[in-house]
C-alpha positions in Angstrom: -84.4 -17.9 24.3 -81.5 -15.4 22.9 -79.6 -14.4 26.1 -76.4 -11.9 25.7 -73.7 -13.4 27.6 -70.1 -11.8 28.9 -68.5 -15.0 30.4 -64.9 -13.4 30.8 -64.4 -11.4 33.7 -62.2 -10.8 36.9 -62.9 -9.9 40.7 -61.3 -8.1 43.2 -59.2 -10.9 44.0 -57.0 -10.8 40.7 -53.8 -8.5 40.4 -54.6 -5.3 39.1 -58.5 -5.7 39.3 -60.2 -2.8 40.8 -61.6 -3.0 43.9 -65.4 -2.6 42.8 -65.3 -5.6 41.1 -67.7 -7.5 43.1 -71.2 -8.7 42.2 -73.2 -5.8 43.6 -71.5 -3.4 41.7 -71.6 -6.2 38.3 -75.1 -7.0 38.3 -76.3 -3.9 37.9 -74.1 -2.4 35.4 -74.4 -5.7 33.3 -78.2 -5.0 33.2 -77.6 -1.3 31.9 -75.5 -3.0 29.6 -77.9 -5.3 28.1 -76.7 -8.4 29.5 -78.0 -11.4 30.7 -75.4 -13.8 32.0 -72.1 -12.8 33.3 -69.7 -15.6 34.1 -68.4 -15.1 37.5 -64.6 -15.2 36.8 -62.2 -15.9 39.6 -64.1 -19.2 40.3 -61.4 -20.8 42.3 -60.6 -18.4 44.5 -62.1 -19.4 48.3 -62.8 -15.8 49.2 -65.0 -15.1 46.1 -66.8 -18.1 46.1 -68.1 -16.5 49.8 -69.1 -13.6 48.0 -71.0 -15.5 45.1 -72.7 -17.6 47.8 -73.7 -14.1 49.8 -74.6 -12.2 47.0 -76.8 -14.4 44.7 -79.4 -16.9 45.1 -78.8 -20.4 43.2 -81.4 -21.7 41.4 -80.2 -24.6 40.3 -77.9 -26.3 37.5 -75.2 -23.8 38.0 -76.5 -20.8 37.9 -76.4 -18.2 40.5 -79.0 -15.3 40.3 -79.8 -11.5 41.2 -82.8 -9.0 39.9 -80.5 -7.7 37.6 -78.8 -11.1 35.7 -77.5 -14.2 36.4 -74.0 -15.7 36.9 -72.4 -18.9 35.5 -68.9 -20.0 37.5 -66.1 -19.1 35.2 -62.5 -19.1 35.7 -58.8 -18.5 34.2 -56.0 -20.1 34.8 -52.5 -19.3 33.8 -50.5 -22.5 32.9 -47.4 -23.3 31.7 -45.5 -21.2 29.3 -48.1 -18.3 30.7 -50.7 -19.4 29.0 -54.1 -18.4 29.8 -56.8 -20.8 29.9 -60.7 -20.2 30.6 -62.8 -22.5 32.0 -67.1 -22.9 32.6 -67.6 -24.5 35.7 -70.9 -26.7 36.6 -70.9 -25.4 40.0 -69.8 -24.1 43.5 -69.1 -27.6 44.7 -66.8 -28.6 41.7 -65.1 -25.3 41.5 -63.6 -26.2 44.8 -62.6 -29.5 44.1 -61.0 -28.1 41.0 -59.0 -25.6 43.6 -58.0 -28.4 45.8 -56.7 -30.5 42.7 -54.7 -27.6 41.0 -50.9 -27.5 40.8 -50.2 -24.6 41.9 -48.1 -21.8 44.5 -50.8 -19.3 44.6 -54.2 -20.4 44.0 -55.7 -19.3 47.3 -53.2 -15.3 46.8 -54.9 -14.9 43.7 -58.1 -14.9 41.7 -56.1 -16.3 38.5 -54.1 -19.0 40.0 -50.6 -19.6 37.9 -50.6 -23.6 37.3 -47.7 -25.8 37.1 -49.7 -27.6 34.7 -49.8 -27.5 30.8 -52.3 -27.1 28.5 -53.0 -31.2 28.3 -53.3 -31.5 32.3 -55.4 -28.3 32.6 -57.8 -29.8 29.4 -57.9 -33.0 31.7 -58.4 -31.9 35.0 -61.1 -29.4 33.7 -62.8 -32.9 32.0 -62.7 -35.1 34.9 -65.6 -32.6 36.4 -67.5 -32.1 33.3 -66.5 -28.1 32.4 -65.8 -26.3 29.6 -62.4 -25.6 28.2 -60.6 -23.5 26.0 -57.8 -20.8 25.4 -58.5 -17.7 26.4 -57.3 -14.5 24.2 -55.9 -16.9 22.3 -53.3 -14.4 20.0 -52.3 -11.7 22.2 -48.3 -11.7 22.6 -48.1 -12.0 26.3 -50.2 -14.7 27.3 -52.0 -15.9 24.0 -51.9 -19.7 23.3 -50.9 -19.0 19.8 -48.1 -17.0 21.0 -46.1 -20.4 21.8 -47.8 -22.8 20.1 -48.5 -23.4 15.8 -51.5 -25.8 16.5 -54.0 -25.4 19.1 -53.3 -29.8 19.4 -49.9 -29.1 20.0 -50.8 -27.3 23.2 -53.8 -29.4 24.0 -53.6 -32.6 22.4 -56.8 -32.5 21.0 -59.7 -29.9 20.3 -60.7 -27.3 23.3 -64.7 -26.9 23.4 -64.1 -22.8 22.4 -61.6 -20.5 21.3 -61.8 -17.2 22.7 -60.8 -14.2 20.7 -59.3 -11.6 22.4 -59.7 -7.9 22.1 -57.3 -7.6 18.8 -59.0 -10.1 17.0 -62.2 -11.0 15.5 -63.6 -14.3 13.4 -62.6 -12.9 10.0 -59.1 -12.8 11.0 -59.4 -16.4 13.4 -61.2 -18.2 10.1 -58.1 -17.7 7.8 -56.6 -20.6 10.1 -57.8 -24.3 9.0 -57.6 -26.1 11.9 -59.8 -23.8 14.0 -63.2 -24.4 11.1 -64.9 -26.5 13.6 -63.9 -24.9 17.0 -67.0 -22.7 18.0 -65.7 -18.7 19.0 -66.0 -17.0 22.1 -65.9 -13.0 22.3 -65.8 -11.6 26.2 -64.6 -8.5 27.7 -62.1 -10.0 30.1 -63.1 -6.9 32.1 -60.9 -5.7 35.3 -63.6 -2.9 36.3 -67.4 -2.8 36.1 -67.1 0.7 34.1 -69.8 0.3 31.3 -66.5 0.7 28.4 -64.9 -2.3 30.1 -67.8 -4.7 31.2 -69.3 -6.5 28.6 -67.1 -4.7 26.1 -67.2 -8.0 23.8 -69.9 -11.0 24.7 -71.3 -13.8 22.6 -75.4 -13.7 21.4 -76.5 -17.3 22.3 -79.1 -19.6 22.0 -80.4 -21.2 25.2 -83.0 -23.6 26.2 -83.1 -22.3 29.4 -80.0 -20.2 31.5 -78.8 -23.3 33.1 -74.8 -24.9 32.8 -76.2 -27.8 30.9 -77.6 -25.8 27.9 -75.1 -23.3 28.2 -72.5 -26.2 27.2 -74.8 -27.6 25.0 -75.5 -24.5 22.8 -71.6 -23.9 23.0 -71.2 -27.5 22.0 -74.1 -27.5 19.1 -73.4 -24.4 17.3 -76.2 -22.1 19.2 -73.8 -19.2 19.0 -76.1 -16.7 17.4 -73.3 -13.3 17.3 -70.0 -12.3 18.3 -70.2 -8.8 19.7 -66.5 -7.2 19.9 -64.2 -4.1 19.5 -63.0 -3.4 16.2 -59.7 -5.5 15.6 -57.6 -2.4 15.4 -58.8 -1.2 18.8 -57.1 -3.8 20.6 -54.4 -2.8 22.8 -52.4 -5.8 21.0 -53.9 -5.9 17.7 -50.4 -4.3 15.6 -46.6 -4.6 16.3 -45.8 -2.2 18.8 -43.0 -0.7 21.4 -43.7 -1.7 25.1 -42.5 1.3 26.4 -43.5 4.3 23.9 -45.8 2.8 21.8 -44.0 3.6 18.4 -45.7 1.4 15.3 -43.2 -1.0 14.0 -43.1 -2.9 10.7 -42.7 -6.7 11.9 -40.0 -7.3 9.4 -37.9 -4.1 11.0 -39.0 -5.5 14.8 -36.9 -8.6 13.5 -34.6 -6.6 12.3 -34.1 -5.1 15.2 -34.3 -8.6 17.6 -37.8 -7.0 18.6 -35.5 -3.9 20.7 -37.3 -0.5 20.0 -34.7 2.3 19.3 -36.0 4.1 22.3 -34.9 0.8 24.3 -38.2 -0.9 24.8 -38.7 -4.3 24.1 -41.2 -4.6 20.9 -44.1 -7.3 21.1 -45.8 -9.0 18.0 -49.1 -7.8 17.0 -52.2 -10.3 16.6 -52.4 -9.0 12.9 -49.3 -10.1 12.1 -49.2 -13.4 14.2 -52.4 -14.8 12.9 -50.6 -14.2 9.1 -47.9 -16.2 10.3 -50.3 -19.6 11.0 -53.0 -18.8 8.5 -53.8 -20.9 5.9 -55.4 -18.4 3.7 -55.4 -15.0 3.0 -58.9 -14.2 3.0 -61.3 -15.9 5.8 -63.1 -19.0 5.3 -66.6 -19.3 7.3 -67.9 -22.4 7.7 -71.9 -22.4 7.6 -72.1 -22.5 11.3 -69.9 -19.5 12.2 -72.1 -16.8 13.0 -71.7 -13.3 12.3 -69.0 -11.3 14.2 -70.6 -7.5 15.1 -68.2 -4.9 15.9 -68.8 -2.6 18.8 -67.7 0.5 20.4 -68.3 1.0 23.8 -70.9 4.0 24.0 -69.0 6.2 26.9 -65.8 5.9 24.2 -67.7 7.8 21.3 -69.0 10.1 24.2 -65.8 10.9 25.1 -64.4 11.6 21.3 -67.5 13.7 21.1 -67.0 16.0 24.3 -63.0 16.0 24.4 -63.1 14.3 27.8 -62.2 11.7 29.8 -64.0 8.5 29.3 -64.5 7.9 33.3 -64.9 11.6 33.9 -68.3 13.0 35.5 -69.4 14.6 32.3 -69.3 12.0 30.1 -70.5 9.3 32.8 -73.1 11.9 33.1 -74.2 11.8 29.5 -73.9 8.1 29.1 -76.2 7.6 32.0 -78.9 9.9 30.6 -79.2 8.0 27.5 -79.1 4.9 29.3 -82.3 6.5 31.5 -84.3 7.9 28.4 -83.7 5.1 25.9 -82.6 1.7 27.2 -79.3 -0.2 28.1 -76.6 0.2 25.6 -76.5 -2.2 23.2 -79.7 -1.5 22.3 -78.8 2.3 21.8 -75.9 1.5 20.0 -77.3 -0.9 17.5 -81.3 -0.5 17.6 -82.4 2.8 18.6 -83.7 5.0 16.2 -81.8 8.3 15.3 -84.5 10.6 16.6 -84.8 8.9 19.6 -81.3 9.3 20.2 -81.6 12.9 19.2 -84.1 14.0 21.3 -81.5 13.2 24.3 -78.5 14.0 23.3 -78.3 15.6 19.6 -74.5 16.2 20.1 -74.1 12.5 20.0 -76.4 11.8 16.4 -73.6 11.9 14.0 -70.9 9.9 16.2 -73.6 7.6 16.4 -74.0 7.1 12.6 -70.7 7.4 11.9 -70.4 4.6 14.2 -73.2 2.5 12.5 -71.8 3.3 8.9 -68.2 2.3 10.1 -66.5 5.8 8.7 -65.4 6.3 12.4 -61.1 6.7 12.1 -59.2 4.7 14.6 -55.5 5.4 15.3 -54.3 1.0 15.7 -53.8 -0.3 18.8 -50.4 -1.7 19.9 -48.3 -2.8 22.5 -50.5 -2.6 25.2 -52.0 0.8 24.5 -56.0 0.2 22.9 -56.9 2.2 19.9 -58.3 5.8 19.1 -61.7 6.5 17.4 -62.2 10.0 15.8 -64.2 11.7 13.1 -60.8 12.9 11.4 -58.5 10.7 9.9 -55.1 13.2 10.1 -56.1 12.9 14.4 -55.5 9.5 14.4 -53.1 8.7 11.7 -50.4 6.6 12.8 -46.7 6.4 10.8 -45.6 2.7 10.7 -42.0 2.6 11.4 -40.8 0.7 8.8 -37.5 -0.7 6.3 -38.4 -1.0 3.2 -34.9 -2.8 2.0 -35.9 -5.6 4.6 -38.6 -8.6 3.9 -39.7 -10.4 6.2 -38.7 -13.8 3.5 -35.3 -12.5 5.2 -36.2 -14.3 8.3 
């Protein structure tokens, strides 16, 4: 079976999760999403394994079900440096143990414990009970793997069973760099809300023999990653060189320049783009024959809110999204499958966002420095000046 999986998420346990984040209010949304499996996220936290137990039904081999999807125990785990790692947890039972075992001050304060344990001891410990392991967001600037480490062996000592990409990045940008050919990609939405343009955002197309841990980590393990589904690089809130503070563009070779101070006196942070050009072995990517294909997405209430000059969580265009979602299906299908007509005999405001969308002449204004991209139909709207030296080079450095 092909099953659409988002195994990146957060509860209402984690700092600066909303408050809705809790599986009565996932489940449902994932289904009007088109999703079948949602990991769990937050898996170590005590309080929201009570709520998992209340709020699902297990059926065995890890997975814990409701009418609308299932859930796989996932977790993230902030080691040393402030790295963020994600783990796939077998089950309830484990999960705990893994709680107990963890180094840590406030495992039991917050649904992403901070660890005062590397990358090895976090690899090992997540080993020991048979889980699945890997960096998550591996290049953004803040808590990225790549951000401290060259090698993905210098921060684990040997290969993680996944890579997750990360909002800014996508696999033709992760395959210019040789020693991830034979790591298998992740793409999840790492969502802090259940609003549909945060949940399921990104997720992975895979292969299962059944929805069950075992062939989850089998398929993972095996190359039964059909798809990546994800935002356009540039949407990502990290994806170019950017000011912290007003979110000014800024060449990397002048944010060096400048010891990565903005001249409005916010601290500058490294874009994705540019980090992943620093460790990349080639310029162009390099797909081995099991990589599958990467499929950009937009999330369906963004595009309705380019299209009605409003607010992406305001009633109108949570209104129009919904009605689409009621006539035609959930909404990966309308943004990828659905014919034009069908679309137009809902909504034919929204028919030529939508294939401009599907043709890729959409505009987006980069992300950067925490702030996600733009989308609109004109390029002078979201054309963005780089601020930039041109007597500098970054073979200065």
């Amino acid at each position: 079976m092909i099953v659409n999986a988002d195994l990146h998420i957060h509860s209402c346990f984690s700092m600066a999760t909303s408050k809705d984040m809790l599986i009565d209010n996932i489940a449902p949304q994932a289904k009007l999403k088109g999703l079948q499996l949602m990991g769990t996220g937050d898996a170590l936290h005590p309080g929201w394994l009570d709520i998992i137990e209340n709020s699902t039904e297990y059926v065995g081999d890890g997975i814990y079900s409701t009418e609308y999807c299932d859930f796989i125990l996932t977790c993230e785990i902030e080691g040393e440096k402030k790295i963020h790692h994600l783990i796939i947890i077998p089950n309830i039972e484990i999960a705990r143990e893994i709680g107990d075992n963890l180094v840590s001050n406030n495992k039991y304060k917050d649904g992403r414990p901070r660890a005062k344990m590397n990358g090895k001891e976090i690899m090992d410990l997540a080993k020991e009970y048979d889980c699945l392991v890997g960096p998550a967001h591996a290049f953004t600037p803040w808590t990225g793997m790549y951000k401290t480490f060259d090698s993905i062996i210098d921060c684990y000592g040997r290969a993680p069973d996944f890579l997750e990409l990360g909002l800014s990045a996508d696999t033709d940008m992760a395959d210019t760099i040789e020693e991830l050919q034979n790591i298998p990609f992740l793409s999840n939405s790492d969502a802090h809300s259940p609003w549909p343009h945060r949940l399921g955002r990104e997720f992975n197309q895979i292969e299962l023999q059944d929805i069950s841990f075992e062939s989850l980590k089998s398929s993972i393990k095996n190359n039964k990653i059909k798809a990546n589904y994800g935002l356009v690089p540039n949407l990502g809130k990290y994806h170019m060189t950017a000011c912290t503070k007003c979110y000014k563009l800024i060449e990397p070779n002048l944010a060096i320049k400048n010891k990565m101070k903005c001249s409005c006196g916010g601290t500058i942070k490294k874009g994705v783009d540019f980090r992943i050009s620093q460790i990349a072995t080639w310029d162009k990517p390099h797909h081995p024959s099991h990589r599958p294909p990467y499929i950009h997405l937009l999330p369906l209430a963004e595009i309705i809110s380019m299209v009605y000059d409003k607010g992406v969580t305001t009633k109108t265009v949570q209104g129009k999204w919904k009605e689409l979602i009621d006539n035609i299906g959930n909404e990966i299908e309308i943004l990828i499958d659905a014919p034009i007509d069908t679309i137009s005999k809902v909504n034919k405001d929204l028919v030529p966002a939508i294939e401009s969308f599907r043709n890729k002449s959409l505009y987006i204004n980069p992300g950067g420095g925490g702030k996600y991209g733009e989308i609109s139909f004109d390029e002078k709207l979201v054309k963005k000046e780089v601020e930039k030296d041109n007597n500098v080079t970054l073979d200065n450095f």
